[in-house]
VOBA-1610 file (N, C-alpha, C; in pm, whole numbers, padded with zeros to 5 digits, always signed):
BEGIN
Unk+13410+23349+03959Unk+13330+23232+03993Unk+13250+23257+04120Unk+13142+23185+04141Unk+13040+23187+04242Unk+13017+23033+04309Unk+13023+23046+04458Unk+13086+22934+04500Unk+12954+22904+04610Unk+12880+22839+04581Unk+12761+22787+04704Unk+12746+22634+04809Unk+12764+22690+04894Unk+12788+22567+04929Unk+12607+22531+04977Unk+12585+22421+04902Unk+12457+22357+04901Unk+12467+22266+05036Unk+12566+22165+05056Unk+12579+22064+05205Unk+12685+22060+05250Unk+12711+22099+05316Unk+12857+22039+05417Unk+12859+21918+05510Unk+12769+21915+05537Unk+12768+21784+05696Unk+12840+21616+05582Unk+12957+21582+05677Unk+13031+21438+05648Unk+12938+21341+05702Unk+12924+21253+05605Unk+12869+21111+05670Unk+12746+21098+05679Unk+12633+21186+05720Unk+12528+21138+05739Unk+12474+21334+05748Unk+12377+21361+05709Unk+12310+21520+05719Unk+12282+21529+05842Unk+12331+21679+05870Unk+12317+21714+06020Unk+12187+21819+06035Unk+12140+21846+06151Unk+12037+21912+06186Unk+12001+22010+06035Unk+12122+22126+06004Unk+12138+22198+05952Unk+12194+22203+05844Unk+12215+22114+05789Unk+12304+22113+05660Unk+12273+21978+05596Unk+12253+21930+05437Unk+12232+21816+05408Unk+12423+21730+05332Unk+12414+21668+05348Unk+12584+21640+05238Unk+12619+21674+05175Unk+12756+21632+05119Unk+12861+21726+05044Unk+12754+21786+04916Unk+12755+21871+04836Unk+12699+21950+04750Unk+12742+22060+04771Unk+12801+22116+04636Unk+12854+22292+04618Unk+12802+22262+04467Unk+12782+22410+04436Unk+12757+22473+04330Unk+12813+22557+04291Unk+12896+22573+04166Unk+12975+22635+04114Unk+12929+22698+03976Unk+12973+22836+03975Unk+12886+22890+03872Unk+12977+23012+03786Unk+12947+23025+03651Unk+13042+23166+03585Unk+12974+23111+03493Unk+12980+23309+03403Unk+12941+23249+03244Unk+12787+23197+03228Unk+12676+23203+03328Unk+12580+23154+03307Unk+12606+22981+03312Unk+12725+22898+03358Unk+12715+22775+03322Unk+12715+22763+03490Unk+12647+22649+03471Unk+12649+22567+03656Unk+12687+22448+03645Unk+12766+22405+03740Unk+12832+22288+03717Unk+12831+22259+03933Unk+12804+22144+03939Unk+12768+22070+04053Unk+12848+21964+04082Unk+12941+21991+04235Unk+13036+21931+04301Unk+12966+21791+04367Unk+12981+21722+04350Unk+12886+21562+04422Unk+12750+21628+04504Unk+12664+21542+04529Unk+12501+21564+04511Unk+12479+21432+04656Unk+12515+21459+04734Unk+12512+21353+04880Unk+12371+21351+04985Unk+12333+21272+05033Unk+12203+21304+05107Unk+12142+21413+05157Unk+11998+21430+05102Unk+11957+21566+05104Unk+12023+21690+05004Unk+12096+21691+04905Unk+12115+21795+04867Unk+12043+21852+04733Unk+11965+21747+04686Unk+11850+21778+04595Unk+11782+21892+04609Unk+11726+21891+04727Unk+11646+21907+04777Unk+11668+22118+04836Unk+11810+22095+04851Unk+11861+22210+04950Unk+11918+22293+04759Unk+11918+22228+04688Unk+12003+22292+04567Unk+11876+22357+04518Unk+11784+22326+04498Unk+11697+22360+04450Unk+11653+22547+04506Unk+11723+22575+04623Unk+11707+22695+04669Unk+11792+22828+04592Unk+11870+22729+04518Unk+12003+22829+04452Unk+11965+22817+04294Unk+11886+22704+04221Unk+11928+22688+04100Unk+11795+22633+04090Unk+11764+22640+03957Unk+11702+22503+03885Unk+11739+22388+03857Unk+11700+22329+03900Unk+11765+22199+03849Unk+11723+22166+03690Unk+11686+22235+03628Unk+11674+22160+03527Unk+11773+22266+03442Unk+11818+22336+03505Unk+11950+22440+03437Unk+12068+22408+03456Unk+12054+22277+03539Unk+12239+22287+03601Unk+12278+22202+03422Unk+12429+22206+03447Unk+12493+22189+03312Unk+12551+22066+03339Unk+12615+22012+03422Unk+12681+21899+03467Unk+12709+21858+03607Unk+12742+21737+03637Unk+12743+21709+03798Unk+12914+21579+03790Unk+12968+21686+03888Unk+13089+21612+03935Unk+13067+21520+04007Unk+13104+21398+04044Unk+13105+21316+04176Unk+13251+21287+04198Unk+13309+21324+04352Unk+13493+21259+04346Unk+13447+21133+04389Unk+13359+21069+04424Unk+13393+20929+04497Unk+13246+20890+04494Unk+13222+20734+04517Unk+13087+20675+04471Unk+13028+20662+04665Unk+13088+20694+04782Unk+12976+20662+04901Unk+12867+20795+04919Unk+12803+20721+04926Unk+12608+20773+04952Unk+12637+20946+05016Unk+12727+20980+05111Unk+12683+21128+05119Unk+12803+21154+05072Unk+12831+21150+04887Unk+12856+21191+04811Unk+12751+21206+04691Unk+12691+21097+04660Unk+12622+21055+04541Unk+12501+21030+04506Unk+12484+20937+04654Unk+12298+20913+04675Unk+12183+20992+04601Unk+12202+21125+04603Unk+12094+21172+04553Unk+12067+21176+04407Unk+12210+21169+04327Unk+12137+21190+04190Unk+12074+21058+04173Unk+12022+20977+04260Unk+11883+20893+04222Unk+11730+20976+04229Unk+11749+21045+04322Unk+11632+21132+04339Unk+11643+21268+04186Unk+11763+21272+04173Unk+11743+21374+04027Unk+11722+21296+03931Unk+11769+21138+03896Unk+11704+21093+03829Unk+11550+21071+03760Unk+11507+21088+03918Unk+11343+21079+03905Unk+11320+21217+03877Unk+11382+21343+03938Unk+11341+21453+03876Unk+11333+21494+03760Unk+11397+21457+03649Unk+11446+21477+03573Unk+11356+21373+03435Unk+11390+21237+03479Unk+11291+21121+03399Unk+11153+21169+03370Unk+11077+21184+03495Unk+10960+21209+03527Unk+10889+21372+03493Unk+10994+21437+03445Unk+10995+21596+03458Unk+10806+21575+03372Unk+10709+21657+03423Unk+10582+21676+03342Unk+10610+21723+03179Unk+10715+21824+03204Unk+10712+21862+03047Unk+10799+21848+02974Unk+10845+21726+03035Unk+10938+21583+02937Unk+11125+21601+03012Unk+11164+21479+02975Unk+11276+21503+03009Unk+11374+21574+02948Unk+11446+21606+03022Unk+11581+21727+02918Unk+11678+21655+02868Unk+11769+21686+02751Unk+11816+21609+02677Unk+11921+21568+02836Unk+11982+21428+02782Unk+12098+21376+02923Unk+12184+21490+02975Unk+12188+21501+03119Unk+12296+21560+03143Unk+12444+21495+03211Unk+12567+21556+03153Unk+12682+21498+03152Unk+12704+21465+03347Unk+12733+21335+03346Unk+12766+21316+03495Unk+12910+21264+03502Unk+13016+21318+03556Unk+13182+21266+03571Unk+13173+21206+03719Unk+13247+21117+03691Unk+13229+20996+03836Unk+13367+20888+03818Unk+13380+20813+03914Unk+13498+20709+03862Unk+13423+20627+03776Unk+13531+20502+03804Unk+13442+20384+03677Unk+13353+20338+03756Unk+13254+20283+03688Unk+13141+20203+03733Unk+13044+20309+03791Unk+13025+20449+03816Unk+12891+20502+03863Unk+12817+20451+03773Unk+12792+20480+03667Unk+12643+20439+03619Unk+12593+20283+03701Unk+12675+20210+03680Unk+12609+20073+03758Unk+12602+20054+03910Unk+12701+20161+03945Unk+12652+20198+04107Unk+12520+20265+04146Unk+12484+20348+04060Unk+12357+20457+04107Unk+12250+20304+04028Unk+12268+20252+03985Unk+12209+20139+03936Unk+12104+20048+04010Unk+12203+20035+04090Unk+12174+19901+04154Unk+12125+19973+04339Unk+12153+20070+04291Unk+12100+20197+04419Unk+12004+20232+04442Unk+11943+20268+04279Unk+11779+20266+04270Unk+11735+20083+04271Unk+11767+19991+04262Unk+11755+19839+04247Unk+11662+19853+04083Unk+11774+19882+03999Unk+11727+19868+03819Unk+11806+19811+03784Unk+11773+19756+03662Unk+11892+19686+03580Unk+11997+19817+03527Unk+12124+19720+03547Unk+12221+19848+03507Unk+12249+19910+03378Unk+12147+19801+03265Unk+12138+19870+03106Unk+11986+19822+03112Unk+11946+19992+03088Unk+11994+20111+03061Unk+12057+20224+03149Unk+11975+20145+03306Unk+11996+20232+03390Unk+11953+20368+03356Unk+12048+20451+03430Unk+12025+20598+03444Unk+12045+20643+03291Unk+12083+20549+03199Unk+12206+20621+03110Unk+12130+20714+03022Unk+12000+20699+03021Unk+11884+20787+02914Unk+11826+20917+02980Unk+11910+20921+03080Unk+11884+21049+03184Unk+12032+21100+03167Unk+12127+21058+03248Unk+12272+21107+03234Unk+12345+21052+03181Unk+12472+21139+03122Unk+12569+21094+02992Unk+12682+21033+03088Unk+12705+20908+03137Unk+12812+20945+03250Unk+12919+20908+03198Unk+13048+20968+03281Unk+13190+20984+03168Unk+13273+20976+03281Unk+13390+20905+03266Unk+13455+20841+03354Unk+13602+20907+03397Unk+13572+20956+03537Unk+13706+21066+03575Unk+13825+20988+03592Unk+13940+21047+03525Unk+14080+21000+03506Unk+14171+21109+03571Unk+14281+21081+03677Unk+14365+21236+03652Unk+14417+21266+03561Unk+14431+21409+03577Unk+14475+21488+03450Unk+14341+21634+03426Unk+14339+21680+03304Unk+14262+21786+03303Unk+14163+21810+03159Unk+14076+21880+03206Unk+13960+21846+03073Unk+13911+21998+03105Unk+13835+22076+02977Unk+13741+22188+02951Unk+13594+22140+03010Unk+13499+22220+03056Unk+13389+22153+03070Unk+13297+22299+03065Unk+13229+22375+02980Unk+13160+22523+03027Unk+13294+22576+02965Unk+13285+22714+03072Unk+13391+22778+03044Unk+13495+22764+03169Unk+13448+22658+03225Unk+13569+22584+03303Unk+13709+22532+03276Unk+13781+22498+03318Unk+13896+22436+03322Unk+13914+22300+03447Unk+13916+22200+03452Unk+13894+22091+03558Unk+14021+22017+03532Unk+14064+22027+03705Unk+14197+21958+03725Unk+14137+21874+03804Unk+14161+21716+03798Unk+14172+21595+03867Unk+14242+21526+03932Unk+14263+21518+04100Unk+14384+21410+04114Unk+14330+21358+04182Unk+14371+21187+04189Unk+14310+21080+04255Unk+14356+21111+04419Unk+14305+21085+04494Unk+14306+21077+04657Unk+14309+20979+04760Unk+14325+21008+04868Unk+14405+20940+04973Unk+14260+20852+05053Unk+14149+20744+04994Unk+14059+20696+05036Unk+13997+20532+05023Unk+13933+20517+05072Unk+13946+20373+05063Unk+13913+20322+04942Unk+13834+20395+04871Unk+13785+20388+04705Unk+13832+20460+04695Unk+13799+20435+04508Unk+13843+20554+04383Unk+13758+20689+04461Unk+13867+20781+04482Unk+13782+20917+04487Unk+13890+21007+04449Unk+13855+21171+04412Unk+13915+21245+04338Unk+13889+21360+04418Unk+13989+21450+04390Unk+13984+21591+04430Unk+13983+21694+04247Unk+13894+21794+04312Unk+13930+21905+04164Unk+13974+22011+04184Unk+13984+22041+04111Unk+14052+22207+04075Unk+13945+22241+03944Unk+13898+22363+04020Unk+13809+22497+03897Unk+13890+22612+03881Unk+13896+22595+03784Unk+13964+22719+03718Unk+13875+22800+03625Unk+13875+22931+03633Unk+13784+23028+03517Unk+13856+23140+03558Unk+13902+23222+03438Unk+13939+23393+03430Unk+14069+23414+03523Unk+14136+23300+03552Unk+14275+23332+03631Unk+14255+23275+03804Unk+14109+23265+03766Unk+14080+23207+03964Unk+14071+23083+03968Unk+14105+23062+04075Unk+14062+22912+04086Unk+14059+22844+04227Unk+13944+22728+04232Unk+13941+22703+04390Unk+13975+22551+04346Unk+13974+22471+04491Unk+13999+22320+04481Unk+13911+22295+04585Unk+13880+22148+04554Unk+13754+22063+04654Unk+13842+21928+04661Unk+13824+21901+04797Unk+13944+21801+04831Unk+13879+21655+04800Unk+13684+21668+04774Unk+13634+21542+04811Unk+13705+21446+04957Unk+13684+21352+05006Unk+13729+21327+05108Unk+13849+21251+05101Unk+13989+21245+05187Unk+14073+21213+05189Unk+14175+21188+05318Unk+14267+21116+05311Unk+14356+21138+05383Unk+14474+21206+05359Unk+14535+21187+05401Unk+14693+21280+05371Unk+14722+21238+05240Unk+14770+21366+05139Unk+14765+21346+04990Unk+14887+21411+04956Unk+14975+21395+04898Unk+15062+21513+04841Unk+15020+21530+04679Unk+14948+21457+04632Unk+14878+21522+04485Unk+14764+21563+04543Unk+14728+21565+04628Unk+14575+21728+04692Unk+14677+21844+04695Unk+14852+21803+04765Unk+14887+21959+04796Unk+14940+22007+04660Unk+14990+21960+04584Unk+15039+21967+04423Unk+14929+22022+04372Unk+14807+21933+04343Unk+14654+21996+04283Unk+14614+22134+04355Unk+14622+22171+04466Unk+14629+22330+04528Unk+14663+22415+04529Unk+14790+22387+04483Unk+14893+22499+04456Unk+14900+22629+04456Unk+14905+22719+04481Unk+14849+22838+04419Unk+14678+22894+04431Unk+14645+22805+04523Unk+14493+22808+04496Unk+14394+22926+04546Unk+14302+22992+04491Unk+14235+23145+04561Unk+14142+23063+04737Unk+14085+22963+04667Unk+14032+22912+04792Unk+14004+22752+04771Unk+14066+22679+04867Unk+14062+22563+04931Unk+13942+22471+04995Unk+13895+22429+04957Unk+13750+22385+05057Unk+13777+22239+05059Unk+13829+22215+05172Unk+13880+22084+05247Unk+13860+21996+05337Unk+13819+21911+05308Unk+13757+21828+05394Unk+13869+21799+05598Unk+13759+21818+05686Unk+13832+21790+05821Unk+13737+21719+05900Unk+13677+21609+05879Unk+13597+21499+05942Unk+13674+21472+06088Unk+13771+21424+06076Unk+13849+21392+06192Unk+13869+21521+06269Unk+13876+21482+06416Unk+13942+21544+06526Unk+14115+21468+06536Unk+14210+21575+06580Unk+14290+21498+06567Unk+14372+21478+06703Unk+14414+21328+06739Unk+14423+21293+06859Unk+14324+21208+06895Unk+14171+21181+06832Unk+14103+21155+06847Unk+14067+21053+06785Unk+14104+21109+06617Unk+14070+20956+06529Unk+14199+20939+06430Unk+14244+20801+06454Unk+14345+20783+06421Unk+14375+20683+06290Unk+14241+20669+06197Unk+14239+20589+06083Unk+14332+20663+05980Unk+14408+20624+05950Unk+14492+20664+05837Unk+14418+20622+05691Unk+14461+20682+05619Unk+14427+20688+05442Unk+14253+20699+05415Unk+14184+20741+05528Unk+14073+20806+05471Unk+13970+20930+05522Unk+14061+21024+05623Unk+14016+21139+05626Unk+14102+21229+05679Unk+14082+21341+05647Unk+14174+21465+05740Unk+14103+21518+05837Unk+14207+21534+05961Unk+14142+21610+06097Unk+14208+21775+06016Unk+14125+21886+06163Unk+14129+21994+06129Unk+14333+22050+06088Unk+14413+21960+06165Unk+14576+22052+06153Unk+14604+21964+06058Unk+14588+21871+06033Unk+14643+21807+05842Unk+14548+21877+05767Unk+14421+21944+05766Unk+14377+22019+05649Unk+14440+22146+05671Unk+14507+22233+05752Unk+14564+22330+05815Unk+14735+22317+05767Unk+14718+22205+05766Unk+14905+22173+05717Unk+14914+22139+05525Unk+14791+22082+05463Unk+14791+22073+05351Unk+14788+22176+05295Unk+14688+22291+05297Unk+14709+22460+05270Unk+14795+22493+05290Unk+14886+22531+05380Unk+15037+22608+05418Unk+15127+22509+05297Unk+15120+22396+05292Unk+15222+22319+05229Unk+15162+22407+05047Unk+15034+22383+05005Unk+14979+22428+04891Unk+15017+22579+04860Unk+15017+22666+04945Unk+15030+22846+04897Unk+14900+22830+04932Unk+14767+22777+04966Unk+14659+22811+04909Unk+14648+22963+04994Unk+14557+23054+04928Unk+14496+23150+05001Unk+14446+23166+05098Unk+14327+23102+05119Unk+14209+23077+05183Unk+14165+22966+05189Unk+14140+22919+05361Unk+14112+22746+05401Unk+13926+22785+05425Unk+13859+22669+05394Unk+13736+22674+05386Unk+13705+22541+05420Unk+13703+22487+05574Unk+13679+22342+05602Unk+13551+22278+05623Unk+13574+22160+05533Unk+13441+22098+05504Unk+13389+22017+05531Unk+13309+21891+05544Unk+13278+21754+05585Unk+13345+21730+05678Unk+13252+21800+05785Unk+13235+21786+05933Unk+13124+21716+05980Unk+13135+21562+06021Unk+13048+21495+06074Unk+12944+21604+06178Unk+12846+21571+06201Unk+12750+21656+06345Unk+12853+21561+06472Unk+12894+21472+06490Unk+12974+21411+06592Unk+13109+21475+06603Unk+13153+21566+06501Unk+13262+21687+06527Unk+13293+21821+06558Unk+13331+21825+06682Unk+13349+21954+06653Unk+13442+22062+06577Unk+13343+22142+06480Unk+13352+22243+06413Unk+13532+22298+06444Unk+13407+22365+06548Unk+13529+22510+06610Unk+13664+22413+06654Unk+13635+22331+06683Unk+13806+22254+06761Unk+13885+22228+06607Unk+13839+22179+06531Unk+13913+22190+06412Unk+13944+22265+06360Unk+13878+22427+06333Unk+13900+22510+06297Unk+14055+22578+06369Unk+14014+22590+06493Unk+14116+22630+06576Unk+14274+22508+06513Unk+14244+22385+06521Unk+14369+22342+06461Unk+14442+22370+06354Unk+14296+22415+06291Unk+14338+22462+06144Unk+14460+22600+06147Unk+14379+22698+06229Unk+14475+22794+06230Unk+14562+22810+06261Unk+14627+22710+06408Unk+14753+22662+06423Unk+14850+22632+06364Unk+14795+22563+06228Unk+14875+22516+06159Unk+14861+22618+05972Unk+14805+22687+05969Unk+14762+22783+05850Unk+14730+22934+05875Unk+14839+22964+05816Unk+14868+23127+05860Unk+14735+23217+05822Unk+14707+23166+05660Unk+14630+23265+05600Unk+14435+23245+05651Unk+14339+23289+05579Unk+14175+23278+05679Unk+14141+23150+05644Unk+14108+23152+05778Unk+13992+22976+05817Unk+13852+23004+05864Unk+13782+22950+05774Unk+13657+22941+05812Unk+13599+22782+05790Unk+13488+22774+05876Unk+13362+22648+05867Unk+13264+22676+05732Unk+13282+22592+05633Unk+13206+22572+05585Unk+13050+22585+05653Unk+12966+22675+05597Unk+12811+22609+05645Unk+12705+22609+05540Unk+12563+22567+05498Unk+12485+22552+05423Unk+12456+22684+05379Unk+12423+22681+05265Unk+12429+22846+05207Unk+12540+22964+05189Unk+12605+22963+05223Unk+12727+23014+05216Unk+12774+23035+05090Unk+12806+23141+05016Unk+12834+23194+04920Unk+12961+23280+04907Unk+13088+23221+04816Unk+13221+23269+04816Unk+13187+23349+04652Unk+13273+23416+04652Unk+13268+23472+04528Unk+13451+23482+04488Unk+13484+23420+04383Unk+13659+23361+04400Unk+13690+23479+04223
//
């Protein structure tokens, strides 16, 4: 598998990076991790958009989702017609969320653009994927996955707080890409984000391989989390950054 990270910046796009967005790829199939402010825009450097195959969303807030309104229009509007729907997995109610986002009625909405299909935990084929789902530690419905292809496999935590079905869903994992918004000591909201030594303590608890920390507000620092991270996680830590390419 081929692992791009299209946005990292939490909460709002930072100088350098637009929101959550990765791109995941094998087999010629592309399949797209949530699509958050600005990442239209930044994906377009890695892919066609009119090639991608499907689009994950774990959770319905804006620098997760926001943009597939703007692929909507890409896509509706395409000059040399639109492409048949493409499959969008989301909790319940995206279609009438991205709905009322663009301010349309919610039938038909998007639905003559994307097929959208409603994420449950548990596990589904998608490509020549394999997709593991578990619900997460947030103020809404949001989800973490697991990709699996050819024996590898990574996990995307989407955003969360302390989870023990994120460390269950990890298990074993080649690489981890985990959300660490919080500083810790610093912010003390429980059940909706991890600082850098709870994403540092969820890996060690998982086996995972390799920590890859993600949705980092621009109001965080990076490196201080990182460093917690390693405190608390034996095996490599790195910062997520825009462009960045894992190969798992």
């Amino acid at each position: 598998m081929k692992l791009t990270v299209v946005g990292c910046s939490g909460s709002f796009p930072s100088a350098d990076s637009p929101c959550s967005s990765y791109l995941v790829e094998a087999d010629g199939y592309r399949l797209v991790l949530d699509l958050g402010n600005g990442a239209l825009g930044a994906l377009q450097k890695y892919a066609d958009i009119y090639q991608v195959d499907a689009v994950l969303l774990s959770h319905l807030h804006a620098d997760h989702c926001v943009d597939l309104c703007a692929y909507w229009v890409a896509r509706n509007y395409r000059a040399e017609g639109c492409p048949d729907p493409m499959p969008v997995y989301g909790p319940a109610g995206t279609a009438e969320r991205l709905a009322r986002a663009y301010d349309m009625p919610e039938n038909p909405g998007m639905k003559e653009v994307f097929d959208f299909r409603t994420l449950t935990p548990g596990g589904f084929d998608l490509g020549p994927f394999r997709i593991g789902v578990a619900q997460v530690n947030h103020p809404v419905d949001a989800f973490a996955f697991r990709i699996e292809h050819a024996g590898r496999s990574l996990v995307y935590s989407g955003d969360t707080g302390e989870s023990a079905e994120l460390v269950e869903l990890a298990r074993d994992t080649d690489l981890f890409l985990c959300e660490a918004a919080y500083i810790d000591g610093r912010d003390t909201y429980r059940a909706v984000h991890l600082n850098g030594r709870e994403a540092g303590e969820h890996a060690t608890a998982a086996g995972a391989r390799r920590l890859v920390l993600t949705h980092i507000p621009p109001w965080t620092d990076a490196e201080h989390n990182r460093r917690d991270a390693e405190a608390a996680y034996a095996g490599p830590v790195e910062v997520a950054r825009a462009g960045a390419v894992y190969r798992i």
